[in-house]
DSSP file (Angstrom, degrees, kcal/mol; ACC not computed):
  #  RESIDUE AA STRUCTURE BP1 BP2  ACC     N-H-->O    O-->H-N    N-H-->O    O-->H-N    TCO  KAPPA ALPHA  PHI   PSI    X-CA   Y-CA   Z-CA
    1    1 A X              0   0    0      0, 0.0     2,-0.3     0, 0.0    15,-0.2   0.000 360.0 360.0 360.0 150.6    0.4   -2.8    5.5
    2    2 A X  E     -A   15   0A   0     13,-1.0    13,-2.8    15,-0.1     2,-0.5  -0.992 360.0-154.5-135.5 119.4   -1.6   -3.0    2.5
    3    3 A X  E     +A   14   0A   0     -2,-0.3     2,-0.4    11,-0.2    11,-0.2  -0.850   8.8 177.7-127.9 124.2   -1.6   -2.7   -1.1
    4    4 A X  E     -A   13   0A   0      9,-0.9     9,-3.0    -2,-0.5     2,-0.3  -0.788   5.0-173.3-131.3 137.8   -3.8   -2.0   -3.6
    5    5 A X        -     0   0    0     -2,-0.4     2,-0.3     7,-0.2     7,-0.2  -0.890   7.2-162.5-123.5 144.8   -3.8   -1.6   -7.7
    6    6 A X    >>  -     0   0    0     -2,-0.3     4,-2.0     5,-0.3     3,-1.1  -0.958   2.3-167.0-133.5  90.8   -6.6   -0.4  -10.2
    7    7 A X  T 34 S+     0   0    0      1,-0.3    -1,-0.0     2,-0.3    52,-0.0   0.641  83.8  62.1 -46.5 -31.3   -5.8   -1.3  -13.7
    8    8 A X  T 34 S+     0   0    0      1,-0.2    -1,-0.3     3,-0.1    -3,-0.0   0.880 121.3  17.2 -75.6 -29.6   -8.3    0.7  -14.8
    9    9 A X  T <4 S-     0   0    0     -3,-1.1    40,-0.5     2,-0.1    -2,-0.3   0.319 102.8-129.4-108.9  -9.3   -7.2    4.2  -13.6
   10   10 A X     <  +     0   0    0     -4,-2.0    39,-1.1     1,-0.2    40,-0.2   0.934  59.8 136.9  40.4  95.1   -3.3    2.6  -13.0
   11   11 A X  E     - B   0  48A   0     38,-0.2     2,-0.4    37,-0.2    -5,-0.3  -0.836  42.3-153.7 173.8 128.6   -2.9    3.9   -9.5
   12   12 A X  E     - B   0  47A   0     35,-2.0    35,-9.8    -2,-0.2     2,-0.3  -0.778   4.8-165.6-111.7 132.0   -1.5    2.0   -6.1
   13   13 A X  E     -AB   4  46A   0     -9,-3.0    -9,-0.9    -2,-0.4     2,-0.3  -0.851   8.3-147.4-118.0 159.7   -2.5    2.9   -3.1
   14   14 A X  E     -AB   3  45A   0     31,-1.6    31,-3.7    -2,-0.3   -11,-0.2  -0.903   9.6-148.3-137.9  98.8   -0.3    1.6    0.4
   15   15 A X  E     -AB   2  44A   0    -13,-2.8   -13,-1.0    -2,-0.3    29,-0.2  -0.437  18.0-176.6 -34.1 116.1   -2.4    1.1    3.3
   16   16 A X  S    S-     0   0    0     27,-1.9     2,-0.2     1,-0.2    -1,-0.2   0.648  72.4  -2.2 -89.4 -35.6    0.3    2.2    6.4
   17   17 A X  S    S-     0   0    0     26,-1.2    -1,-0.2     2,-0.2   -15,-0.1  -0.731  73.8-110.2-147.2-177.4   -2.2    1.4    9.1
   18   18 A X  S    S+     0   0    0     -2,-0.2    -1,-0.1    -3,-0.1    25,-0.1   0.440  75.8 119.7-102.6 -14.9   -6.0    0.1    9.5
   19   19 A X        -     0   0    0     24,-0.0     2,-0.3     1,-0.0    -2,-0.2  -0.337  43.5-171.0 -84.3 158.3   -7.2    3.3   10.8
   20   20 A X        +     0   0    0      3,-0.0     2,-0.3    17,-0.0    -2,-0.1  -0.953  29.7  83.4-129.8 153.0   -9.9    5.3    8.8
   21   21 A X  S    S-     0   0    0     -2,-0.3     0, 0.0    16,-0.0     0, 0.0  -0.845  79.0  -8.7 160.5-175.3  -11.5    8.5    8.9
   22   22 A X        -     0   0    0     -2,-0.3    16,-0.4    15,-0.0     2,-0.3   0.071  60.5-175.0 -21.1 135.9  -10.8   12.0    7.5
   23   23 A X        -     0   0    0     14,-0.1     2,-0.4    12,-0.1    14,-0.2  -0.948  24.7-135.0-139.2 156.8   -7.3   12.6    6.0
   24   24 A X        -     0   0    0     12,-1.7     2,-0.4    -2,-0.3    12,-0.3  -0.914  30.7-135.2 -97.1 142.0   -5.5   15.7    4.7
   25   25 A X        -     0   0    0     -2,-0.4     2,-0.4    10,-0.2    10,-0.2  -0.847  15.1-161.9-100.7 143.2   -3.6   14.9    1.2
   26   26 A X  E     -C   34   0A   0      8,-2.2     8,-3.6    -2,-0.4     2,-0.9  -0.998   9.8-141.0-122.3 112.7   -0.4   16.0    0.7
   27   27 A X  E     +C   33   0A   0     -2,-0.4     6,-0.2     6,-0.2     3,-0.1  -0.788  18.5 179.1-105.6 106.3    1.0   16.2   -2.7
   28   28 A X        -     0   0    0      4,-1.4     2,-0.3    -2,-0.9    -1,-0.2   0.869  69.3 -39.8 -59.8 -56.9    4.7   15.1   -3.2
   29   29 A X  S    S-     0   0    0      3,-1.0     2,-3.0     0, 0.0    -1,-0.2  -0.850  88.4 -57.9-173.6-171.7    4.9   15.6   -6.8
   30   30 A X  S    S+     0   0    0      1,-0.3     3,-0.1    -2,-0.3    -3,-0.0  -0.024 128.0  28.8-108.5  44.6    2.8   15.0   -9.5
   31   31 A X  S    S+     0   0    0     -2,-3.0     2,-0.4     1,-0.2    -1,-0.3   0.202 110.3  80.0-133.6 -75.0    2.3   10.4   -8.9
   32   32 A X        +     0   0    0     -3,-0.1    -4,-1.4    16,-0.1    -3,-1.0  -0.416  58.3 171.7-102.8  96.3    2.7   10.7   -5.7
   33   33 A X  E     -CD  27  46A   0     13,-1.7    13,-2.4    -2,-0.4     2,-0.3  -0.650  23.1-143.6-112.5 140.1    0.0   11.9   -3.0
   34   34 A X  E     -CD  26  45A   0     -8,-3.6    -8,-2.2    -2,-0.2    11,-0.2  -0.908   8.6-152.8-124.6 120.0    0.6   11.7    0.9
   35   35 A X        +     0   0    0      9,-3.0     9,-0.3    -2,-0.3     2,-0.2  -0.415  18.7 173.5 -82.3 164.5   -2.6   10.6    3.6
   36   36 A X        -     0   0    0    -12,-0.3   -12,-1.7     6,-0.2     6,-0.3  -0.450  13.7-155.6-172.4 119.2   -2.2   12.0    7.2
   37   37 A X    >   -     0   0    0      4,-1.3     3,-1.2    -2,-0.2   -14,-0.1   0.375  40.6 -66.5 -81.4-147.2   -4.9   11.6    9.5
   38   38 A X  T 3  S+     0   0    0    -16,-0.4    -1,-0.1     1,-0.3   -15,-0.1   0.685 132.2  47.1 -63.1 -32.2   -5.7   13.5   12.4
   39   39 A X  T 3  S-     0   0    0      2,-0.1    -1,-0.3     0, 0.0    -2,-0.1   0.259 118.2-109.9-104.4  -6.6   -2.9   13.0   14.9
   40   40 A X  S <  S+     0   0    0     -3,-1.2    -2,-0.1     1,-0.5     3,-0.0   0.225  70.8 147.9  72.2   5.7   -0.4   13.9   11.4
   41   41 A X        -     0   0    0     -5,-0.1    -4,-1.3     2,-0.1    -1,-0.5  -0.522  57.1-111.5 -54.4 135.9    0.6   10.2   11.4
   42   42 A X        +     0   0    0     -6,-0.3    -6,-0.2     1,-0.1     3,-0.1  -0.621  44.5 169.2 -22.1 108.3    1.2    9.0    7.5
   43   43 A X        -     0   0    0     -2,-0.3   -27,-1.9     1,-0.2   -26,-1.2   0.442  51.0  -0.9-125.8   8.8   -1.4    6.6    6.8
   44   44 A X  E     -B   15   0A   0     -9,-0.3    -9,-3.0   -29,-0.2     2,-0.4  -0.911  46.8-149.8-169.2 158.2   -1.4    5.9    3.0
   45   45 A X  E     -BD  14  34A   0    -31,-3.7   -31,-1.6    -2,-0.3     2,-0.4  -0.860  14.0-156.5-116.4 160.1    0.3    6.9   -0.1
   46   46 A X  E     -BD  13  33A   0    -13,-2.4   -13,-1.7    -2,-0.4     2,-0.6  -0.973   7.8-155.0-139.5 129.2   -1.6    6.8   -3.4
   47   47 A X  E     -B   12   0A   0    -35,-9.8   -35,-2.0    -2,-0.4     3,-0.4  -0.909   5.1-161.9-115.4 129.5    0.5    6.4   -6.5
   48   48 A X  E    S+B   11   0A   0     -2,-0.6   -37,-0.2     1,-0.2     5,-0.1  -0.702  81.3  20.7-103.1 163.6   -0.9    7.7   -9.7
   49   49 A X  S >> S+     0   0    0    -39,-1.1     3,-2.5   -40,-0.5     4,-0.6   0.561  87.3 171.9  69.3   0.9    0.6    6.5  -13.3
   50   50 A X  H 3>  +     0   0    0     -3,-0.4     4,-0.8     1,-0.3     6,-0.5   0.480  56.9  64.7 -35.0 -11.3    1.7    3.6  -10.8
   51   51 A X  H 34 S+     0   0    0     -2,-0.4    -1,-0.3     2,-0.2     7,-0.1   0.712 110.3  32.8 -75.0 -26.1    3.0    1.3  -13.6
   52   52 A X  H <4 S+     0   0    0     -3,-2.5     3,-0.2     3,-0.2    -2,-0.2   0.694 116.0  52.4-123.9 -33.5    5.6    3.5  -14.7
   53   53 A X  H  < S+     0   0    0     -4,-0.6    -2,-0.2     1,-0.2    -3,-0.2   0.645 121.8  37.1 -83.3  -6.2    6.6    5.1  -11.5
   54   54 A X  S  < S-     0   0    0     -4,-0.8    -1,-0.2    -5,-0.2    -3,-0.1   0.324 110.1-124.2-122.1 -10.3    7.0    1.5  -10.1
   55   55 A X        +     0   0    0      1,-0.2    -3,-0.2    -3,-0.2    -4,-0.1   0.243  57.5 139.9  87.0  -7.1    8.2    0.3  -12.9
   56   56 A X        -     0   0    0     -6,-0.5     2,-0.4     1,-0.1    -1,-0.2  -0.315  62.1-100.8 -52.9 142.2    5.6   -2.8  -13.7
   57   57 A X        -     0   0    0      3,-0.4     3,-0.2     1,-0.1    -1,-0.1  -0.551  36.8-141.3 -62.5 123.9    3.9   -4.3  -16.7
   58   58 A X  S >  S+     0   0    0     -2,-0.4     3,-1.0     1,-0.3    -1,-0.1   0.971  95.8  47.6 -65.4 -42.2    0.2   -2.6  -16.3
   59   59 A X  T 3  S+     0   0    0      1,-0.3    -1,-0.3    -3,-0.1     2,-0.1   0.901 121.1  30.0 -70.5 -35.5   -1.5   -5.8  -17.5
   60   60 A X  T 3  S-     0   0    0     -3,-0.2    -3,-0.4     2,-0.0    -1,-0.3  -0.647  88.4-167.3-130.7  52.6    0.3   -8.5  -15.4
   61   61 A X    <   +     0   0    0     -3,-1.0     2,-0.4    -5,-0.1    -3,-0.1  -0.257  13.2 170.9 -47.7 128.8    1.2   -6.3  -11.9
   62   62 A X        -     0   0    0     -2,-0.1     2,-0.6    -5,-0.1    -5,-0.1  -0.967   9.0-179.7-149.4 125.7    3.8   -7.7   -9.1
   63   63 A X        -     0   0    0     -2,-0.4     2,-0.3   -60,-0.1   -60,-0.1  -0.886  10.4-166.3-140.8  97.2    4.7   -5.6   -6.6
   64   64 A X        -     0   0    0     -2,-0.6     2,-0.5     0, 0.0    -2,-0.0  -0.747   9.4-154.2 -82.4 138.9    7.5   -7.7   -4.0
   65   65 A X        -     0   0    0     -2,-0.3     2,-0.2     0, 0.0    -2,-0.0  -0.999  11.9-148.4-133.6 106.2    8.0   -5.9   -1.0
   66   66 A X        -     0   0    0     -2,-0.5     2,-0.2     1,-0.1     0, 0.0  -0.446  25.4-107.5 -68.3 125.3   11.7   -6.9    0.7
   67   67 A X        -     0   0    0     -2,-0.2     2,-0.2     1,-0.0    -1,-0.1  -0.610  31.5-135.5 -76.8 161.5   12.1   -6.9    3.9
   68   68 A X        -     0   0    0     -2,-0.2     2,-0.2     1,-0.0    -1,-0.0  -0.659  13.3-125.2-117.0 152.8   14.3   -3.8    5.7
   69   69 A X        -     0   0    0     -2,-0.2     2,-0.6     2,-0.0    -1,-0.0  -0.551  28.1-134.1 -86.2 157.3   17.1   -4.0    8.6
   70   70 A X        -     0   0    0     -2,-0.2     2,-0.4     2,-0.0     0, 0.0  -0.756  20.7-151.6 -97.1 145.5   15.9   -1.7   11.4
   71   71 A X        -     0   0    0     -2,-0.6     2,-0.4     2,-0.0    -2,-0.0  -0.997   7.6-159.9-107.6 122.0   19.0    0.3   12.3
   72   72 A X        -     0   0    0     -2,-0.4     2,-1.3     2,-0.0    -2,-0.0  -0.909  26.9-117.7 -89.1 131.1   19.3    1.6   16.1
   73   73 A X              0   0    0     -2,-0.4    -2,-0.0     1,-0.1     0, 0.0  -0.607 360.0 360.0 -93.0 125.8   21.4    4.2   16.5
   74   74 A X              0   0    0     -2,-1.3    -1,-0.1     0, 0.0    -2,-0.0   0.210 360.0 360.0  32.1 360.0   24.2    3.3   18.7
């Protein structure tokens, strides 16, 4: 995974995978735009206004990424 900010336009994209090529965009609501390549795998989100939907200072961005428990179920 990968993530990338542009201060000038204030908008985060997250790389899910390496793959490239043709995508359909999918718009979740009105930040938040959804990639999905060919096979309909998720492969990037692109966050517009990203400063305020993410909650960072635009001039000085830090964006920590926690790690997550997998859960199986049972």
């Amino acid at each position: 995974m990968k993530i990338t900010y542009d201060p000038e336009v204030d908008a985060a994209y997250i790389y899910l995978t390496e793959k490239r090529g043709e995508v359909t965009t999918v718009k979740a609501n009105e930040h938040v735009f959804l990639d999905y390549g060919a096979a309909d795998e998720l492969i990037g989100i692109e966050i517009l206004d990203a400063s305020q939907v993410l909650g960072f200072d635009r001039d000085h961005p830090e964006i920590k990424i926690d790690k997550a428990l997998a859960v199986r179920p049972a």
